[in-house]
KEKE-3310 file (N, C-alpha, C; in steps of 0.2 Angstrom, whole numbers, plus 5000, padded with zeros to 4 digits):
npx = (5004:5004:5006:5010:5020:5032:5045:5042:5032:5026:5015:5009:5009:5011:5016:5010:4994:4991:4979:4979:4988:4998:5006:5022:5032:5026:5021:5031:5038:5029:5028:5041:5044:5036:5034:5045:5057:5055:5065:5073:5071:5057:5049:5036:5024:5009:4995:4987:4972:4955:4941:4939:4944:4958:4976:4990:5010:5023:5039:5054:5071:5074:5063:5045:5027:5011:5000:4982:4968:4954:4943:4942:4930:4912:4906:4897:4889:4898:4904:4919:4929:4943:4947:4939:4942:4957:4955:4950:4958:4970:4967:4963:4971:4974:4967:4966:4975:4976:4972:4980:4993:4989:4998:4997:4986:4980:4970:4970:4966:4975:4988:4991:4978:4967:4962:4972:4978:4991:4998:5005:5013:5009:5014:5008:4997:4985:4972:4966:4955:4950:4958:4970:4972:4981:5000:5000:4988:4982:4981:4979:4968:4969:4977:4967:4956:4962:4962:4949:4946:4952:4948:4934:4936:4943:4931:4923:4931:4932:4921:4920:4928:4931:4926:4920:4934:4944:4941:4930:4917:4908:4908:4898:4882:4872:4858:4843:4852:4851:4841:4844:4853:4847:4838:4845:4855:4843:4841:4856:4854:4845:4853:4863:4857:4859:4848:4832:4828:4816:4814:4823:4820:4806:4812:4819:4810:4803:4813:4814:4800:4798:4812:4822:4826:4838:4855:4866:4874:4891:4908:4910:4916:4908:4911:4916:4923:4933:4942:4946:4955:4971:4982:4988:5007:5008:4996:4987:4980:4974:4983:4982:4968:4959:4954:4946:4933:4922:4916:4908:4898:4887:4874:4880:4878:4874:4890:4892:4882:4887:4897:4896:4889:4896:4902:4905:4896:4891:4878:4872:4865:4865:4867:4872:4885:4891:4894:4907:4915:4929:4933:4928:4931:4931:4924:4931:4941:4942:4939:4928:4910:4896:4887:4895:4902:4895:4890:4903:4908:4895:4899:4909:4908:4895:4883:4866:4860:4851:4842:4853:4850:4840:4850:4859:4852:4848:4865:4866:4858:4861:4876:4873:4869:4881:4890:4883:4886:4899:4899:4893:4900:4910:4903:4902:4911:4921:4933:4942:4945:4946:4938:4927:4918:4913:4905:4891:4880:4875:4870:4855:4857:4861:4850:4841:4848:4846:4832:4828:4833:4826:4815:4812:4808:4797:4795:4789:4788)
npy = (4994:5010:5029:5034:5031:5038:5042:5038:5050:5061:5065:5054:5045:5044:5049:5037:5041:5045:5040:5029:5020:5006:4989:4990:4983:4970:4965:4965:4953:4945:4941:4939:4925:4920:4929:4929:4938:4947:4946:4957:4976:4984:4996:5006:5017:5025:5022:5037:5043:5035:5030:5018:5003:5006:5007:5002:5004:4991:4991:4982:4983:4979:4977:4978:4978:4978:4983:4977:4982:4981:4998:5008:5007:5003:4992:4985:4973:4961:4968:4975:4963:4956:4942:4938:4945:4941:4930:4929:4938:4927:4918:4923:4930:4918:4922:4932:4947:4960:4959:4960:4948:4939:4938:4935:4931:4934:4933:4935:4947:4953:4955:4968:4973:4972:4960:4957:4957:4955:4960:4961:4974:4986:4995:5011:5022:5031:5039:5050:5053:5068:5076:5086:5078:5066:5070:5066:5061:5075:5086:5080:5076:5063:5054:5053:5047:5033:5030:5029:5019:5009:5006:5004:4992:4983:4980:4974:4961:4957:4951:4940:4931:4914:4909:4897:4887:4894:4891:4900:4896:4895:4908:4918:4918:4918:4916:4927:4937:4952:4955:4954:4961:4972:4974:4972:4984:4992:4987:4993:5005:5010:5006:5018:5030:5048:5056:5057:5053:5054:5047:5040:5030:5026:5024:5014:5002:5003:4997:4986:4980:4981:4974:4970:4958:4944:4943:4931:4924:4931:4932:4948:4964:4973:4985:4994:5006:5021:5027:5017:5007:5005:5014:5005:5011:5019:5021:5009:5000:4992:4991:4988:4982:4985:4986:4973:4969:4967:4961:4945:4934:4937:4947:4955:4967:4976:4978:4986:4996:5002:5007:5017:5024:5030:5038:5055:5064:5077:5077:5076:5081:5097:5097:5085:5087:5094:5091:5084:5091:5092:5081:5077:5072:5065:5074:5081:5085:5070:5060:5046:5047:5042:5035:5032:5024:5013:5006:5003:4992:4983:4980:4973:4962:4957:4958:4964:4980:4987:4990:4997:5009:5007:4999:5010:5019:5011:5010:5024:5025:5014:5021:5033:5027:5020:5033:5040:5029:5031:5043:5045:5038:5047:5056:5051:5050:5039:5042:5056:5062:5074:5074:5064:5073:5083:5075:5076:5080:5074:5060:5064:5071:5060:5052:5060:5059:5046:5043:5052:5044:5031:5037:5032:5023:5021:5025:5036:5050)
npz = (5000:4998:4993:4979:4967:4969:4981:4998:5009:5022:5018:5014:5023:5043:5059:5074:5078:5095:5101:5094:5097:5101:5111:5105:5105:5110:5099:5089:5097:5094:5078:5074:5075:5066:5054:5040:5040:5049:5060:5067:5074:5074:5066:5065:5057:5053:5040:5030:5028:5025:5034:5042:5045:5054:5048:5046:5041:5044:5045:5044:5042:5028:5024:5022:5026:5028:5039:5047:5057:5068:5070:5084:5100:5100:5088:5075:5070:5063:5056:5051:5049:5052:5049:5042:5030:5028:5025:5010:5006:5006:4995:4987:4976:4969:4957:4953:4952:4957:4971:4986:4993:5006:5023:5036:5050:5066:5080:5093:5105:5112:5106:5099:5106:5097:5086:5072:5053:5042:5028:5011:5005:4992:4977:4970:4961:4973:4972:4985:4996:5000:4996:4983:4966:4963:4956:4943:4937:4938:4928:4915:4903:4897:4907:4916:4908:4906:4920:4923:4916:4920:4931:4931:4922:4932:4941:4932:4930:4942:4943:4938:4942:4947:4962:4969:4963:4971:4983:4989:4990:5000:5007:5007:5008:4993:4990:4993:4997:4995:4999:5012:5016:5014:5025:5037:5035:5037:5052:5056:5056:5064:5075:5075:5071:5075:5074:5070:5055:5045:5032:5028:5035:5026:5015:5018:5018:5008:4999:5002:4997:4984:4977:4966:4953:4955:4950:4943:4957:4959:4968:4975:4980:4988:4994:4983:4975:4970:4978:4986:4977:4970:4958:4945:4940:4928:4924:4917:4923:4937:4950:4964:4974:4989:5005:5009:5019:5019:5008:4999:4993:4979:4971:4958:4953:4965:4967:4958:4957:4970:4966:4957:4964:4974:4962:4958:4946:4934:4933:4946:4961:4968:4981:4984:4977:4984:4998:4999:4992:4989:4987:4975:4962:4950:4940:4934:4917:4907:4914:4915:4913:4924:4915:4905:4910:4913:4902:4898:4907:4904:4892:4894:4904:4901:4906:4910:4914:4914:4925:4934:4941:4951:4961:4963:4969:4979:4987:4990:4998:5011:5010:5019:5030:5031:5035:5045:5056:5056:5062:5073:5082:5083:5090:5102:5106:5105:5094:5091:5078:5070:5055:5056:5062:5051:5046:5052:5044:5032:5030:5029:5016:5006:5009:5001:4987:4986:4985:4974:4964:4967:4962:4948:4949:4955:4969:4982:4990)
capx = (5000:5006:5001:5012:5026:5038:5047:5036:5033:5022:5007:5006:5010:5015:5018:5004:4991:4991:4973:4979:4996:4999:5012:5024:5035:5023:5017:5037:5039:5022:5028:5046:5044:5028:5035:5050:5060:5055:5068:5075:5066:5053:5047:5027:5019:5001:4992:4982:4966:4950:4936:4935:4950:4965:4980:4998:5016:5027:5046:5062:5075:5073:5056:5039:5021:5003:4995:4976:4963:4948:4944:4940:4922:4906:4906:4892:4891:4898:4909:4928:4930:4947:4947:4935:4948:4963:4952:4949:4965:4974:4966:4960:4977:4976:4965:4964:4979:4975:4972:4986:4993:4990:5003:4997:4983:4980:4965:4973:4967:4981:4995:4986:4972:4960:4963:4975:4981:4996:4997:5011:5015:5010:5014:5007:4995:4980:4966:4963:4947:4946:4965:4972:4973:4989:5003:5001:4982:4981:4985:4977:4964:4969:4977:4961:4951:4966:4961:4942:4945:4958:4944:4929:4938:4945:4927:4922:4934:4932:4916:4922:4932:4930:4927:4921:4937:4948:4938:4928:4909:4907:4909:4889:4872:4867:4850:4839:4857:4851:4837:4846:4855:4842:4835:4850:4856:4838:4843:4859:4852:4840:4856:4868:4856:4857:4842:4827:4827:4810:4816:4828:4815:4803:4815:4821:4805:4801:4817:4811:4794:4804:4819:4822:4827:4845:4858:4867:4881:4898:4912:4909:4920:4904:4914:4920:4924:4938:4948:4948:4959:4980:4981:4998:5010:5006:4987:4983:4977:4974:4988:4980:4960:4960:4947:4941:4933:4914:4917:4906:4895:4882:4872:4886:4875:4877:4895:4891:4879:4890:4907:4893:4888:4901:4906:4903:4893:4890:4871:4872:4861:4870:4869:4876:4891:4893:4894:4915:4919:4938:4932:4924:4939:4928:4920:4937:4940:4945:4937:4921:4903:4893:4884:4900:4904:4888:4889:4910:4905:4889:4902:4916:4905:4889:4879:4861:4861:4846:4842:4857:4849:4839:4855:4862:4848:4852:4870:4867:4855:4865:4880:4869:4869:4890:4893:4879:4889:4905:4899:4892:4908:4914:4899:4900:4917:4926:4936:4943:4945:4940:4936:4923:4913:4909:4897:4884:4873:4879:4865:4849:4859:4863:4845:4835:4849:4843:4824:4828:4836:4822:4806:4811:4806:4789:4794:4785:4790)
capy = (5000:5017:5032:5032:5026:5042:5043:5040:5057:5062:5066:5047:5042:5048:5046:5033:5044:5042:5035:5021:5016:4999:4988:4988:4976:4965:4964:4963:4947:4941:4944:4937:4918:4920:4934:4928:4945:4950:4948:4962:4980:4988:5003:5005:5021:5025:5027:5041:5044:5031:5030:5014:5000:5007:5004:5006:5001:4989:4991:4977:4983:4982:4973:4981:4976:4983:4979:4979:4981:4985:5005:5008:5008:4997:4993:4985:4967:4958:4973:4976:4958:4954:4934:4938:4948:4938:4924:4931:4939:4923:4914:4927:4932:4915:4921:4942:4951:4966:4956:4960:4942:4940:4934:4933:4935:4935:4934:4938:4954:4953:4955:4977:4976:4968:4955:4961:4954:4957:4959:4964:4982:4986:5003:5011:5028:5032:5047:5050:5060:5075:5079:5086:5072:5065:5076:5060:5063:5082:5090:5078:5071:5057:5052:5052:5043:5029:5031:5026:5012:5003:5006:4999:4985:4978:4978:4968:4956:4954:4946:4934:4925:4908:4911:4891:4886:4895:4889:4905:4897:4897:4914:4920:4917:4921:4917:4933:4943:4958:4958:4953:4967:4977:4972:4973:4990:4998:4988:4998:5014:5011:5010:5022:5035:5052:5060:5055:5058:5047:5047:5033:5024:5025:5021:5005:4999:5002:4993:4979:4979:4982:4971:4967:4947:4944:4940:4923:4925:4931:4935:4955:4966:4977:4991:4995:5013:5026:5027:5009:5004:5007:5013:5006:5019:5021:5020:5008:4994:4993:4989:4983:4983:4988:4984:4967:4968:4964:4956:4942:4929:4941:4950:4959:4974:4978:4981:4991:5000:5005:5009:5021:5029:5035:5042:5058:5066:5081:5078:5074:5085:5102:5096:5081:5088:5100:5088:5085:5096:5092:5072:5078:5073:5062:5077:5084:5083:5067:5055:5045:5048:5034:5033:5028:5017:5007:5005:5000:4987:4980:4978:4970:4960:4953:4959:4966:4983:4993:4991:4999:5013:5004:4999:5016:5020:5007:5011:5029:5024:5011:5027:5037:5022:5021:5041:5042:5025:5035:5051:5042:5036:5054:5060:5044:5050:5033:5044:5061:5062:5079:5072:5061:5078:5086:5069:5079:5083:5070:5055:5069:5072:5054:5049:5063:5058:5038:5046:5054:5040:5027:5041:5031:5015:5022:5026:5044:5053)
capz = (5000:4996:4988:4972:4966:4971:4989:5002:5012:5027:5015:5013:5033:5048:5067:5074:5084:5103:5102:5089:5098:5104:5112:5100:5109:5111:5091:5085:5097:5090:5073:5075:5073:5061:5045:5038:5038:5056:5065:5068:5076:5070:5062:5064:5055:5052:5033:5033:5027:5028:5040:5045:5049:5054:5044:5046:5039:5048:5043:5048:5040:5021:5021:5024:5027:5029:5045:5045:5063:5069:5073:5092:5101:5098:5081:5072:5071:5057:5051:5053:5050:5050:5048:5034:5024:5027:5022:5005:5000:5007:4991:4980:4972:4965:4953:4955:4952:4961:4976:4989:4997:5016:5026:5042:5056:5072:5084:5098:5107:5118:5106:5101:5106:5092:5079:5064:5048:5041:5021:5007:5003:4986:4977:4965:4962:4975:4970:4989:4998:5003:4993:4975:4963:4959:4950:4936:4934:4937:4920:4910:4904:4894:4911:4919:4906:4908:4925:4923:4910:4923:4937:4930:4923:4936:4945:4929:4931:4948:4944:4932:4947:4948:4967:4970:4962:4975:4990:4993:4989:5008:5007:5008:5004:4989:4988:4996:4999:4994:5005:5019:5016:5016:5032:5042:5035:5041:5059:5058:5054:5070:5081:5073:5071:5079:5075:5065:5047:5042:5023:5028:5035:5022:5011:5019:5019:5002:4995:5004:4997:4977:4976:4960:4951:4958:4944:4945:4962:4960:4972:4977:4985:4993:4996:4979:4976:4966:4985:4988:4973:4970:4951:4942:4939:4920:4924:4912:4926:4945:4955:4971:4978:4996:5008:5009:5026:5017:5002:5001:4988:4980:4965:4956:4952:4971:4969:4954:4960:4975:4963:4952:4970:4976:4957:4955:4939:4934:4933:4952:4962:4968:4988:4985:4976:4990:5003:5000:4987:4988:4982:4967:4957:4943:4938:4929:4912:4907:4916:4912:4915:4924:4909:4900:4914:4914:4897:4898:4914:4901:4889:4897:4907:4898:4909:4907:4919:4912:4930:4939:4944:4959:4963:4964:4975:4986:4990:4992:5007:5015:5013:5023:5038:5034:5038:5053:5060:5058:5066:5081:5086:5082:5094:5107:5111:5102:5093:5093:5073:5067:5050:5057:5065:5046:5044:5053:5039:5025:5029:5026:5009:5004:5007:4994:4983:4985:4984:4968:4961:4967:4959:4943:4950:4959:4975:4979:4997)
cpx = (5004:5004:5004:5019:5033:5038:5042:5038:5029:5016:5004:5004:5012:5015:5011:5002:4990:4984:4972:4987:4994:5005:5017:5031:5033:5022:5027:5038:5036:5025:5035:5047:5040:5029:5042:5053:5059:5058:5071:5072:5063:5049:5039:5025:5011:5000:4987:4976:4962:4949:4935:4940:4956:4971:4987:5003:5020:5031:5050:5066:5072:5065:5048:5032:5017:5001:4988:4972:4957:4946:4942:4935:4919:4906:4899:4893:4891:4903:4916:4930:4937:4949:4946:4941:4955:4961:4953:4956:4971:4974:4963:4965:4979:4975:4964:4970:4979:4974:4978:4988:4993:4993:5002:4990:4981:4973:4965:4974:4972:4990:4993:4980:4966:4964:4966:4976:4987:4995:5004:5011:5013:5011:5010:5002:4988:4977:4963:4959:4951:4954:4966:4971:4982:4992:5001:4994:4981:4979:4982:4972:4965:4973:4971:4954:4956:4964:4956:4941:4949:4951:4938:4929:4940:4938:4922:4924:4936:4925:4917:4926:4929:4930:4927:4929:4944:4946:4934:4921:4906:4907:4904:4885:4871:4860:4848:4845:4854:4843:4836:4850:4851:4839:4841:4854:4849:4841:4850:4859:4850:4847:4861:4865:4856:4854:4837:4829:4821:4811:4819:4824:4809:4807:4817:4815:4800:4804:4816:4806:4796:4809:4820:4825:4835:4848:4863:4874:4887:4902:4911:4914:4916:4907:4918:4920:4932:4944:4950:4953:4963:4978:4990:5001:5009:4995:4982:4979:4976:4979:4985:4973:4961:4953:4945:4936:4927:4912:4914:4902:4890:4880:4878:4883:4875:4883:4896:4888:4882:4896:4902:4889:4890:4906:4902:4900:4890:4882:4865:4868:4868:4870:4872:4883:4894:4896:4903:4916:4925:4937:4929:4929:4935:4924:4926:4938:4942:4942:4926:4914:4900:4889:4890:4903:4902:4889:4899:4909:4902:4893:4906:4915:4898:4884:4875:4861:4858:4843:4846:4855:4845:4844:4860:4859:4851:4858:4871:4865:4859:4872:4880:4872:4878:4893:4889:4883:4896:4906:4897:4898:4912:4908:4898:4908:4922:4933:4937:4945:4943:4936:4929:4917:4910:4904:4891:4879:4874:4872:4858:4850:4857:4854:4840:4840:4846:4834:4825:4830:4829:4813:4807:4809:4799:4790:4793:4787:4784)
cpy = (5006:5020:5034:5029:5031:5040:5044:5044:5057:5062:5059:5044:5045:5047:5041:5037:5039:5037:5029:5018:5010:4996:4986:4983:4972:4961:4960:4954:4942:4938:4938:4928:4915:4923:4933:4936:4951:4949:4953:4971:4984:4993:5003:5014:5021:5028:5031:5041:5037:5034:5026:5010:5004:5004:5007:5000:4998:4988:4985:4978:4986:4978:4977:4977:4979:4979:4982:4978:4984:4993:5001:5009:5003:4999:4988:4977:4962:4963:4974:4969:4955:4948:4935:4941:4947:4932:4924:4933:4931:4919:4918:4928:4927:4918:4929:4943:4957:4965:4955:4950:4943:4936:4932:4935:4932:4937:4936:4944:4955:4956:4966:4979:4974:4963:4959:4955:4957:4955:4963:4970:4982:4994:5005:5020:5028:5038:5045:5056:5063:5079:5081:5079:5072:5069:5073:5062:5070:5087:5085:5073:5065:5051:5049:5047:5034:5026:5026:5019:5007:5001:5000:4991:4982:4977:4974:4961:4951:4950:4941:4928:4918:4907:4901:4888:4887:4893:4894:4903:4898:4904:4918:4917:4918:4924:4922:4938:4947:4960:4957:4959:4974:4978:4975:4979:4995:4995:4993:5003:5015:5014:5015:5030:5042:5057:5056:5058:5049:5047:5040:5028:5023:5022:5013:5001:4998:4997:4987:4976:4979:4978:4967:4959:4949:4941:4934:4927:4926:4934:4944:4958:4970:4983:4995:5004:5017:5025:5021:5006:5010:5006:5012:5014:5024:5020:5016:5001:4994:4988:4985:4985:4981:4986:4978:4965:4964:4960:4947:4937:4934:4941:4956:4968:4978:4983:4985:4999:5006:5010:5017:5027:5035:5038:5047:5058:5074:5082:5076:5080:5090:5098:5089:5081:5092:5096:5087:5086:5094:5085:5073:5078:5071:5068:5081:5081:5076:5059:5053:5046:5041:5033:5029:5022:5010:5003:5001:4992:4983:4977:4969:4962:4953:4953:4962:4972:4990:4994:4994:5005:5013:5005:5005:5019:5020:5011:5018:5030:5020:5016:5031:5033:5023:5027:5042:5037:5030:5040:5048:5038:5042:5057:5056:5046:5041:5037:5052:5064:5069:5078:5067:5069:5083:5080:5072:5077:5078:5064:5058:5068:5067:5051:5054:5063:5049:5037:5046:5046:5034:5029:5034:5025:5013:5024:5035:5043:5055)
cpz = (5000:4990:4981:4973:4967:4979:4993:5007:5019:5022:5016:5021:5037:5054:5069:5080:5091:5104:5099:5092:5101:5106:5106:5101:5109:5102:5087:5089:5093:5081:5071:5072:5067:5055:5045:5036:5044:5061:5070:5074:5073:5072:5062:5063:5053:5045:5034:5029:5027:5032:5044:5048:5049:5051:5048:5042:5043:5043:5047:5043:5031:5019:5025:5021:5028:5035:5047:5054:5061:5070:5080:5093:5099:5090:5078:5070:5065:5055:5053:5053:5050:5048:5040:5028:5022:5023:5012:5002:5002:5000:4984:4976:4968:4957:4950:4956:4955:4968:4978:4992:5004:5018:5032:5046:5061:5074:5090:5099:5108:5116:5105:5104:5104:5087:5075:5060:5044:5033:5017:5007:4996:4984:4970:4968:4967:4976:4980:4991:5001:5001:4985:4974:4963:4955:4944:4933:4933:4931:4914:4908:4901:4901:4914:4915:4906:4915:4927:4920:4915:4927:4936:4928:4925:4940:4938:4930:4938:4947:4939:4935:4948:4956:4972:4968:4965:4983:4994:4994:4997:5010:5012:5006:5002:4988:4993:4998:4998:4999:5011:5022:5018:5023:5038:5041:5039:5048:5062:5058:5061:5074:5082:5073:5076:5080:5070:5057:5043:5034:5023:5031:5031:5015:5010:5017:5013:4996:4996:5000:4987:4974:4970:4959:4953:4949:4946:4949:4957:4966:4970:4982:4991:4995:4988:4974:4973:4974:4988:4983:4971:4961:4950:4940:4930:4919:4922:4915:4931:4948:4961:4971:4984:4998:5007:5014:5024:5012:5005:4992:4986:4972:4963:4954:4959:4971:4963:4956:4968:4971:4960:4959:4971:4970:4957:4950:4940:4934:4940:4955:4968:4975:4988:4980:4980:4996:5004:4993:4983:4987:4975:4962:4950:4940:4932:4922:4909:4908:4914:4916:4920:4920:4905:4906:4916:4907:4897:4902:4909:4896:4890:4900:4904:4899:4907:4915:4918:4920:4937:4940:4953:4964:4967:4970:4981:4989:4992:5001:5010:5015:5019:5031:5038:5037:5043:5057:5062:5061:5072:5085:5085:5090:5101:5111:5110:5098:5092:5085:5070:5062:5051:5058:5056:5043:5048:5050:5033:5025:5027:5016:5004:5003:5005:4989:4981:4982:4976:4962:4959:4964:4952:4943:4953:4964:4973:4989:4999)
residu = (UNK:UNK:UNK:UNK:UNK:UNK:UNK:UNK:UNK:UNK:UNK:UNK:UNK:UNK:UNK:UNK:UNK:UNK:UNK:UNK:UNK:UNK:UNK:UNK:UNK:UNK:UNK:UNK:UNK:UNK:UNK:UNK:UNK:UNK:UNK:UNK:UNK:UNK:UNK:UNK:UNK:UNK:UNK:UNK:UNK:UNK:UNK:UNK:UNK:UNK:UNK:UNK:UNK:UNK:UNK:UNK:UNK:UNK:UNK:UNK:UNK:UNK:UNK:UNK:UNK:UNK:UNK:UNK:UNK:UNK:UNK:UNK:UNK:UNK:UNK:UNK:UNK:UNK:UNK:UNK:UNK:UNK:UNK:UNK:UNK:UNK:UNK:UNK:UNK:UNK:UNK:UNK:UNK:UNK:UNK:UNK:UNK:UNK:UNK:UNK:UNK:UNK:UNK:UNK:UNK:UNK:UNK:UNK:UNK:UNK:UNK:UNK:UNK:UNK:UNK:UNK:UNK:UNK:UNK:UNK:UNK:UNK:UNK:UNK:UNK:UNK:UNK:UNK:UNK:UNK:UNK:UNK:UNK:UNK:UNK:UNK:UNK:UNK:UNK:UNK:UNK:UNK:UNK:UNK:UNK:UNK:UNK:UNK:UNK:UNK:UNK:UNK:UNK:UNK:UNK:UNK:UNK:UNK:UNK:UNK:UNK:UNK:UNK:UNK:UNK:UNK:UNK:UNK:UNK:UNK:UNK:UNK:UNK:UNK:UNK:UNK:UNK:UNK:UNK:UNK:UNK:UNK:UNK:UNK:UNK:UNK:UNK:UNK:UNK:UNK:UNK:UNK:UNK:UNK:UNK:UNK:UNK:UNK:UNK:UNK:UNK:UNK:UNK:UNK:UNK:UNK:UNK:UNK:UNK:UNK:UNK:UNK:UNK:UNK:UNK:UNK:UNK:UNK:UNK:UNK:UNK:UNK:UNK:UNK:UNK:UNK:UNK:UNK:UNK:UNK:UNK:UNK:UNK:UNK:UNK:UNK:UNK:UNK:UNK:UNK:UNK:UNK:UNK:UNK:UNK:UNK:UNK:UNK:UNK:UNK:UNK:UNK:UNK:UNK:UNK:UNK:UNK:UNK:UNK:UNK:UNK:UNK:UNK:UNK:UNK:UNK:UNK:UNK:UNK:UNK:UNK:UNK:UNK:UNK:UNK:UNK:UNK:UNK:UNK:UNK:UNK:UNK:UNK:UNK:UNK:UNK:UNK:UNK:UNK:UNK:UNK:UNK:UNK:UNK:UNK:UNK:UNK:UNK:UNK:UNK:UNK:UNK:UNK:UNK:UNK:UNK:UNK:UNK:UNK:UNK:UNK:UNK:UNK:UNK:UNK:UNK:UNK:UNK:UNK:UNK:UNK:UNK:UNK:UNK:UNK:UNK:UNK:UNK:UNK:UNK:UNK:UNK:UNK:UNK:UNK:UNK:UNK:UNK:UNK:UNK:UNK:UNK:UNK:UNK:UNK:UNK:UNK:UNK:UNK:UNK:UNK:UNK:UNK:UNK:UNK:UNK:UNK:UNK:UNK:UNK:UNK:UNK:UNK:UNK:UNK)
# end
């Protein structure tokens, strides 16, 4: 993991805050018999930016690693899964090149704190929130549209995995995913929530009542998004895909519907391009439309996805539940994060952008 392929700097990492330290005595013993190249003493920084598991660099000499946990506070049952994500990238890489390999994990609160997993390093470009783009992207569009064709297709390609063939079918359960999904994002809205906003409860309750024909299962990342994936240095492919914490057996138009979310478009409604500004990177010239993405995806794919607008719906409302989950641990006193406390107002937004989206399926406010 790293933010491009030039000299890593402080922008990329930096001291590991007070509220995320652990024993680091304790981890290097842990470490020592178990990662071939950890002998020695080690080096522990923190990557910066995300919301959710904390990350950091562990160094021994000339050999480095990513090591992955849980954040701090009550979390949300089923999420920050650690086992689940070492699981996945332990056997994914057979068949997914963008799939970091995991080398290790540990259940053991006792060595930081929380279960971690330890995984390779990989370098390459990442477009992160709430920052410029890249020197590489910046200036040009033909970068940018390089950018977009890496992006989509490697969330093609991700469903192409022969996911049984590497031992993942165990994974999830298919059949009614998408309305267990449903069901169980309206419960974490109920306990996440810090004020009413009855939109997100009409909502849920109508996605329920709506849920279109599932498409035949593939392996799903569930979280798949422009910040989540490391672009090669020549941009012509994706270097790594980050995050596996959710990743699971499902309807592939899910993780579509999620990647097409959190893209920008200029035909977006003005309050939900206001919301983080300084992320509106897909809006520059260069990079592709979600029209030209849907249509790239349909291609590459095979798929039929005159329906990913439900979709789109979807993922803007379960967004909603991810930024209220992350500000009530900002407002509960789990963390002291400033970047948490501008989620205020972001869940309201998210769900009259999921409204607008689902008017074209019937749903009426």
């Amino acid at each position: 993991m790293s933010a491009s392929s030039e000299p890593a700097s402080e922008a990329e990492y930096s001291e590991v805050r007070a509220e995320d330290e652990f024993d680091r005595r304790r981890l290097a013993e842990y470490l020592r018999d178990r990662l071939p190249g950890a002998e020695g003493p080690l080096e522990v920084r923190q990557f910066r930016g995300g919301h959710s598991n904390l990350t950091y660099l562990i160094r021994c000499g000339a050999a480095e690693w990513v090591m992955r946990r849980p954040p701090h506070g009550e979390l949300p049952k089923s999420a920050h899964d650690m086992g689940r994500e070492y699981r996945v990238l332990s056997r994914l890489r057979e068949e997914y090149a963008p799939a970091p390999r995991a080398m290790l994990y540990c259940d053991d609160a006792a060595i930081i704190g929380a279960p971690f997993f330890i995984m390779e390093r990989r370098r390459g470009v990442v477009i992160r929130k709430r920052e410029p783009l890249p020197a590489v992207l910046a200036n040009s569009p033909e970068a940018c549209a390089r950018a977009s064709l890496a992006f989509i297709d490697a969330l093609a390609d991700l469903h192409r995995v022969d996911y049984e063939r590497i031992g993942l079918d165990g994974l999830g359960r298919p059949e009614g995913f998408l309305g267990r999904q449903v069901k169980g994002w309206m419960e974490r809205w109920e306990r996440a929530k810090t004020r009413e906003v009855p939109l997100m409860n009409r909502l849920g309750a109508w996605f329920v009542e709506h849920l279109p024909s599932a498409m035949p299962p593939t392996l799903i990342h569930n979280d798949f998004f422009l910040h989540n994936v490391m672009l090669a240095d020549d941009l012509a492919c994706v270097a790594a895909v980050l995050d596996w914490e959710m990743s699971t057996i499902g309807d592939p138009m899910v993780d579509l519907g999620i990647a097409l979310a959190y893209w920008r478009d200029r035909s977006d409604p003005a309050e939900l391009l206001a919301l983080n500004p300084a992320e509106n990177h897909t809006l520059r010239a260069g990079f592709m439309t979600r029209a030209e993405l849907v249509e790239r995806y349909a291609r590459r794919s095979g798929r039929d996805v005159s329906g990913i607008d439900f979709h789109i719906a979807w993922a803007y409302w379960k967004t909603a539940t991810v930024v209220e989950q992350l500000y009530a641990r900002y407002a509960r006193g789990d963390t002291t994060d400033e970047r948490y406390a501008v989620m205020v107002n972001e869940a309201p937004v998210l769900a009259r952008a999921a409204a607008a989206k689902a008017a074209r399926f019937g749903f009426r406010e």
